[in-house]
C-alpha positions in Angstrom: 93.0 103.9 60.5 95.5 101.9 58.3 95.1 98.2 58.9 98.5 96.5 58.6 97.1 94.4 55.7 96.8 97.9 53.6 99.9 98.7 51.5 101.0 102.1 51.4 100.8 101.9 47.5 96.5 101.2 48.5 97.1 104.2 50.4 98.8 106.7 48.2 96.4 106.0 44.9 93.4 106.5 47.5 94.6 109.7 48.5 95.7 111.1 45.1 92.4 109.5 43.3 90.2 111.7 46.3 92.3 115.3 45.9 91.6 114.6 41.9 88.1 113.9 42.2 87.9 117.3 44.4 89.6 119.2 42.0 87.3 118.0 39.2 84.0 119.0 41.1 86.1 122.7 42.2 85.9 121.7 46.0 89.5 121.1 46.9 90.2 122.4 50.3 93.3 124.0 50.8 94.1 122.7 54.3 92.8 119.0 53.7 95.0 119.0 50.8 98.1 120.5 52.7 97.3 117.8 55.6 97.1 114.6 52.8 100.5 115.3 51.3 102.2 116.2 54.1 100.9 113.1 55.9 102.6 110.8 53.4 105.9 112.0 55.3 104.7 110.2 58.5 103.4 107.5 57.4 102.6 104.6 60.1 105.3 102.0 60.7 103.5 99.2 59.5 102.9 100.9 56.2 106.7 101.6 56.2 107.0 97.9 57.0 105.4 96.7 53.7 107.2 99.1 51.5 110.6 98.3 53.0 110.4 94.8 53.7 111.4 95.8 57.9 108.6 93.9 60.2 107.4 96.9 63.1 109.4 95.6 66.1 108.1 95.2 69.9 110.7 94.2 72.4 109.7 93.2 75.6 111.9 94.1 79.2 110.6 91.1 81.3 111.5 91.2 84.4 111.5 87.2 85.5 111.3 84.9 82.6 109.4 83.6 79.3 108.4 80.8 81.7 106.9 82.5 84.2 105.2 85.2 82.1 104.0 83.5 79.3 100.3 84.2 79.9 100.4 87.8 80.0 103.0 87.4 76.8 99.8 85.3 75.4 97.5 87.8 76.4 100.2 90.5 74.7 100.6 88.9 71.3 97.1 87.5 71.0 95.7 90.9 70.7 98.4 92.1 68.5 97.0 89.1 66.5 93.5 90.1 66.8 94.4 93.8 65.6 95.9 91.8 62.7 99.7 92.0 63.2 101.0 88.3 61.9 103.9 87.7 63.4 106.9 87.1 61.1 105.0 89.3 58.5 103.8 92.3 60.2 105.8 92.4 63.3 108.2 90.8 65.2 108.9 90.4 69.0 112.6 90.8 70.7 112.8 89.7 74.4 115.1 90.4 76.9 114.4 88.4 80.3 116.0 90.1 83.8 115.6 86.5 86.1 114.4 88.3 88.7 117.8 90.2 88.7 117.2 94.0 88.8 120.7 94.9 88.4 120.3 93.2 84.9 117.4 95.4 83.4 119.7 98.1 82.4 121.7 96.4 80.3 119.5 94.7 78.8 116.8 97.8 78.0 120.0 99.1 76.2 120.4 96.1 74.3 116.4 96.8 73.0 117.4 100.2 71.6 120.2 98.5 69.6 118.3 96.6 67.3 116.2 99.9 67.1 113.1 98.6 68.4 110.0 100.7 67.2 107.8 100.2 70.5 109.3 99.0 73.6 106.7 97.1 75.7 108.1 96.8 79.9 106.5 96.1 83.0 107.0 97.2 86.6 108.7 100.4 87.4 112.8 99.3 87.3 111.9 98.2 83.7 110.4 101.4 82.9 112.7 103.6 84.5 115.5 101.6 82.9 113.9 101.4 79.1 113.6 105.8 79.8 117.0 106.0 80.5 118.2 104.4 77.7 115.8 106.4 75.2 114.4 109.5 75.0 112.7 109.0 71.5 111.9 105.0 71.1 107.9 104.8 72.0 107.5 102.5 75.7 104.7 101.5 76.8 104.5 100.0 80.0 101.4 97.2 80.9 102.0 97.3 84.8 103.4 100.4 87.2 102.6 101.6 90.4 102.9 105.1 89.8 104.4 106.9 86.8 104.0 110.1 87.8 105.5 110.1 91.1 108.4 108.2 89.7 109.1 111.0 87.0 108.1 108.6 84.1 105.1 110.8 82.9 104.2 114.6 84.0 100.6 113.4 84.7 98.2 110.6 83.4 96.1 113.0 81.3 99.3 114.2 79.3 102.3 112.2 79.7 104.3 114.4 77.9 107.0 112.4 76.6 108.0 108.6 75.0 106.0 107.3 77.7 102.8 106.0 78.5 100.9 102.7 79.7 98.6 101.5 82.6 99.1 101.5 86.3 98.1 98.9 89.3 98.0 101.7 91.8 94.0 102.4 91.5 91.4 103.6 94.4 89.8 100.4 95.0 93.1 98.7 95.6 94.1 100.9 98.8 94.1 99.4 102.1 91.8 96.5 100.6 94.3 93.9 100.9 95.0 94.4 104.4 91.3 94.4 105.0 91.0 91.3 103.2 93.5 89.5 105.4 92.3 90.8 108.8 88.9 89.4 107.7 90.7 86.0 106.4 92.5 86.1 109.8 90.2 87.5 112.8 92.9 87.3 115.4 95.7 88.8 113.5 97.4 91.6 115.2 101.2 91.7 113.6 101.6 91.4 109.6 104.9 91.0 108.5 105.8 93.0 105.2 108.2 91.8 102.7 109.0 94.3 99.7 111.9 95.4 97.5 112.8 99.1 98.5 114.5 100.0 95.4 111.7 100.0 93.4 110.2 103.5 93.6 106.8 102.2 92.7 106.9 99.6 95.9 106.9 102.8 98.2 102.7 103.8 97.3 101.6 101.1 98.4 103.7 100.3 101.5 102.4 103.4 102.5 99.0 102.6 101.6 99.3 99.6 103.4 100.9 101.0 106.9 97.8 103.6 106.6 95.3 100.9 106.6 97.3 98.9 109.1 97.1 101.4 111.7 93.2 101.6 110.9 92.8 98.3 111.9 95.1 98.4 114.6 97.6 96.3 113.6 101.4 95.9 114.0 103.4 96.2 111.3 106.8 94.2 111.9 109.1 93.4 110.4 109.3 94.9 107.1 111.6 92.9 105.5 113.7 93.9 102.6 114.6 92.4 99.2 116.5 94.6 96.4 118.3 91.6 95.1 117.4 88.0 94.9 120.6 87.1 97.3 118.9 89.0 100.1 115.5 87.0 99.9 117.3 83.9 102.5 118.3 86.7 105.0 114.1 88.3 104.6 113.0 84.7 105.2 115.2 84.5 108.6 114.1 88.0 109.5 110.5 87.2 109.1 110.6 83.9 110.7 112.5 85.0 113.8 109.8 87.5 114.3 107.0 85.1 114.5 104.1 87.1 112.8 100.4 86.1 112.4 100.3 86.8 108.4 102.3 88.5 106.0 101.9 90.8 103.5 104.1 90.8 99.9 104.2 94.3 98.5 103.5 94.7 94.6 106.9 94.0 92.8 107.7 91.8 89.5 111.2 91.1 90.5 110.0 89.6 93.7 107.2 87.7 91.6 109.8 86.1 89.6 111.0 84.5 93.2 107.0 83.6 93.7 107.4 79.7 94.0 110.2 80.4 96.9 107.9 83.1 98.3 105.4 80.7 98.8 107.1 77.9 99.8 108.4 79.9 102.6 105.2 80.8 103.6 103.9 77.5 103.7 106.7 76.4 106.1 106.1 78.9 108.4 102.2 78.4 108.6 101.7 82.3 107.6 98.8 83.1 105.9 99.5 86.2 103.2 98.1 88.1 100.7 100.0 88.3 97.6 99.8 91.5 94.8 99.3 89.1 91.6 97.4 86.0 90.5 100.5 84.3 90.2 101.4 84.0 93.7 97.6 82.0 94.3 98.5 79.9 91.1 101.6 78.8 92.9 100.0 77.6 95.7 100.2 81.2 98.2 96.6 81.6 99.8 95.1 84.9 98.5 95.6 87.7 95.8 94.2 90.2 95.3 94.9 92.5 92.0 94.2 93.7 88.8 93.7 91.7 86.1 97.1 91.8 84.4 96.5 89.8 81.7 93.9 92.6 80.7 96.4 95.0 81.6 98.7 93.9 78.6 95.5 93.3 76.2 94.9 96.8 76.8 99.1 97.7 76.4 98.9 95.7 73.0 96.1 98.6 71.8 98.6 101.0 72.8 101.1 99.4 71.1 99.1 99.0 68.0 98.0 103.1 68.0 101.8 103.9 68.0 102.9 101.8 65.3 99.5 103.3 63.5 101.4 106.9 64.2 99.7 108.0 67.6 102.4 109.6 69.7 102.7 108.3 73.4 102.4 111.9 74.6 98.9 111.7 73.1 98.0 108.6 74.9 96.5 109.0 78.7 97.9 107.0 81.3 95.1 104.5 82.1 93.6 103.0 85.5 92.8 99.6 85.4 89.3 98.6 84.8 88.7 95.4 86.9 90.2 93.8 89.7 90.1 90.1 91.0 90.3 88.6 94.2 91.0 85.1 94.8 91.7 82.9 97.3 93.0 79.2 97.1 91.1 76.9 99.6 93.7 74.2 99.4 96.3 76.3 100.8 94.0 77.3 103.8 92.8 74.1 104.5 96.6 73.0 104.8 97.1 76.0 107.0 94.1 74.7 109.4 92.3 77.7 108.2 88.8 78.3 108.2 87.7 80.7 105.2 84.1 82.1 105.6 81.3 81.3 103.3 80.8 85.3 103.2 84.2 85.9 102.2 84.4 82.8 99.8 81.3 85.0 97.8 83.5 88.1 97.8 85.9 85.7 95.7 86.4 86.0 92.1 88.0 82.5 91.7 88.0 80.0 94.4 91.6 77.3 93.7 90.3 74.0 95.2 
């Protein structure tokens, strides 16, 4: 592999020292020699970058904003770091930031294919789906999405088959746990309202998935309120609270975590206990979570990243499942809910917010 810190001049002299020293000793190999030279007409983009003076550029589709996704960012750039890209020498990073606004991503994925972005680095399934539409031939790699395959973004995980690739939130241990988890927090719950953002093909997985394990447990799912745009979260709010549910239950969706501090708010003025589909939500004050580790999630999308630039082709690169999950529940918020959290499901916890 071709550390960015090797210049393709390094690169060039190795390879043409080796194929003379095999002709000396009369053991060239036809095909090894065919494969060097013809190589040298692919070279990896950050070998291009230090013979033309063009950093390898990652944008980023964001969904919310810098502000509220600055860890995962972090997390992002830090391993770039690690793999030694150095910003402003190796690489550089162009963002585009969506508010929360779906109806915005479009736009501004095509505004990441204008400056010719080598990689393009989304998350969340509008994001994807809009970065595909707007190229066919730009590598993306996407650090969170529900499912890729059932949203037409790759032909399966083992072969994606086209410019796109990344790592999903939709694994086996995730189904029907966090309605579990919530009937345990909450023994006498019997109606869960849902809130979730319809237009987001990836959102319609686990809203199955969690009807299914609702109806295990004999609960009653209503309402299930709606949000496609942030001017329709007021009108979820009144739906829900007019309903008067025991708990509720936010499906996984990054334009709906961009609204995570109003989500949560709302949900401490109603007295509702939920379970939320990211960290953030507990962070922010909302009672449980319980979710992949994203910020490993976009560690792991920074490898992928670094592979392409290196000259791996997304094709080649298998969808991945994430590899641990976290479950967390913030005691302050129950104790201001008059909620009593069990020592037993305290020790499930992998981080307890005091």
């Amino acid at each position: 592999m071709i550390r960015p810190d090797h210049c393709t001049s390094v690169w060039y002299a190795s390879t043409v020292t080796g194929v003379l020293l095999e002709l000396r000793g009369g053991l060239v190999r036809r095909r090894e020699f065919i494969k060097g030279i013809a190589g040298s007409a692919a070279w990896p983009l950050v070998a291009q970058a230090q013979q033309t003076g063009k950093l390898a550029t990652v944008g980023y589709l964001g969904p919310s904003l810098l502000s509220l996704e600055h860890v995962q960012v972090d997390a992002l750039k830090q391993r770039l770091h690690e793999l030694g890209y150095v910003e402003g020498k190796d690489i550089a990073y162009v963002f585009r930031w969506a508010g929360g606004h779906d109806g915005r991503v479009p736009a501004l994925a095509t505004e990441l294919v204008g400056p010719k972005s080598d990689v393009i680095v989304t998350t969340g399934t509008p994001g994807t789906l809009a970065a595909r539409r707007a190229t066919s031939t730009i590598p993306i790699v996407f650090a969170s999405d529900a499912n890729p395959v059932s949203s037409g973004l790759v032909t399966t995980y083992s072969r994606p088959g086209g410019n796109v690739t990344g790592f999903i939130i939709l694994g086996p241990e995730l189904k029907g746990k966090r309605v579990q988890l919530l009937k345990e927090a909450v023994p006498t719950l019997a109606r869960v309202a849902v809130m979730w953002n319809p237009a987001n093909p990836g959102s319609v997985d686990f809203l199955h998935q969690m009807r299914a394990a609702a109806s295990v447990l004999n609960l009653s799912v209503k309402p299930i309120a709606e949000v496609t745009q942030a001017s329709e979260l007021n009108k979820a709010f009144s739906v829900i609270a007019d309903s008067k549910p025991d708990a509720m239950l936010v499906i996984a969706d990054r334009s709906l975590l961009a609204k995570r501090a109003d989500i949560v708010s709302f949900a401490a003025t109603q007295r509702l206990p939920t379970m939320y589909p990211y960290r953030g939500y507990a962070d922010a004050g909302g009672l449980m979570a319980s979710a992949p580790i994203d910020v490993e999630q976009f560690r792991q999308a920074a490898g992928a990243v670094s592979k392409i630039l290196h000259g791996t082709k997304p094709a080649d690169l298998p969808v991945e499942e994430p590899t641990r999950y976290e479950f967390i529940i913030n005691l302050k918020t129950a104790r201001e809910l008059g909620l009593e959290v069990s020592p037993f499901l305290q020790q499930r916890a992998d981080a307890l917010i005091e």
